[in-house]
N, C-alpha and C positions, 0 to 999 in steps of 0.2 A: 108692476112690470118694469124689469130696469130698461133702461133706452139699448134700445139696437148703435152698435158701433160701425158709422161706415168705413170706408176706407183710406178715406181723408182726412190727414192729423189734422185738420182745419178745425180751429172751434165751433159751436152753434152759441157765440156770445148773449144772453139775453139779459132786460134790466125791466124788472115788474116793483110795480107801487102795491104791498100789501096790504089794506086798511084791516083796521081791527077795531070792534065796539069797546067801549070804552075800555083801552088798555091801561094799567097801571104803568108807570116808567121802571120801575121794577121788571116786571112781565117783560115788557120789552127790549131790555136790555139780556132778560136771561135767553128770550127766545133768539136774540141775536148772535147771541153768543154760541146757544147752540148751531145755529144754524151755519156759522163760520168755520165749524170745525168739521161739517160737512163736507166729503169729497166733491169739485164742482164747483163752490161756492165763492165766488171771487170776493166780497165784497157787502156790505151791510151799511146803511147810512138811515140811521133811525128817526123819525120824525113824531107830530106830539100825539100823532093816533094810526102812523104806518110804520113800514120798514121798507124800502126799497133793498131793494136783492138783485144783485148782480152774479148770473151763475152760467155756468156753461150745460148748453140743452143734451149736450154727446155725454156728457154724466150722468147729470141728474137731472129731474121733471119739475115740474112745477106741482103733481099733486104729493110728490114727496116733501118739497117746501110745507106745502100747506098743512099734510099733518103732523109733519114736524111743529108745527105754532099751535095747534090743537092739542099737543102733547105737552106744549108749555103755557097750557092754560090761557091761549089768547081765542078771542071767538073771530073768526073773521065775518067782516060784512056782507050785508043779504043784500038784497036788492040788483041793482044794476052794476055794483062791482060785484055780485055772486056770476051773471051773466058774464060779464069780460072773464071772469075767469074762466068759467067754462068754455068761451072761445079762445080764450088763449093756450086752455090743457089741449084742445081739437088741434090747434095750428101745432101744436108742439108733437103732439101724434104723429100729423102727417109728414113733417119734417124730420121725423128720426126714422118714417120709414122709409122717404123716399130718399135720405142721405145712404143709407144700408142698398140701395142699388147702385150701378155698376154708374160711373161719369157718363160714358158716352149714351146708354137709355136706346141704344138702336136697334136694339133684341125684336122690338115691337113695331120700330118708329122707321122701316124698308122698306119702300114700294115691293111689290112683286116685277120681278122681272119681266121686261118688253120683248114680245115674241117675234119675232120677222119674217 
């Protein structure tokens, strides 16, 4: 699903630590590489078992990140960074859908008029 565009050229800057089981520094550098010629993608600073990723959320998602590195043969971490991730694709959800609503949100958010 590509992200909804709201109406604010304002970026959604974000910057995620992706670990990976034991990467090759190879692998890592190819998956970085891929990753930087992705639209969105600001930025890559490789570490000795992650990649930190700095990308803009109004492009691209973070489960496109992810199988982008699944595609360059990286495995990413289970456990309690598999959870952060999954809270972090959730927050990234809810934020491109509620960016795709209007600024002011007052559609819903109007008392009913006082009768006299």
């Amino acid at each position: 699903m590509p992200p909804a565009r709201g109406d604010s050229p304002t970026p959604l800057a974000r910057k995620r630590r992706l670990r990976f089981v034991s990467p090759g520094t190879e692998f890592l550098r190819q998956a970085g590489g891929v990753l930087l010629g992705m639209a969105g993608v600001r930025s890559i600073i490789p570490g000795d078992d992650s990649l930190v990723v700095e990308y803009d959320l109004r492009q691209i998602a973070l489960a496109r990140l992810e199988r982008a590195c699944a595609g360059s043969r990286l495995v990413l971490c289970g456990g309690l960074h598999a959870w952060r991730r999954a809270l972090w694709r959730f927050q990234e959800e809810n934020e491109i859908r509620n960016a795709a609503h209007p600024a002011g949100g007052a559609c819903c958010n109007r008392p009913p008029p006082r009768g006299r």
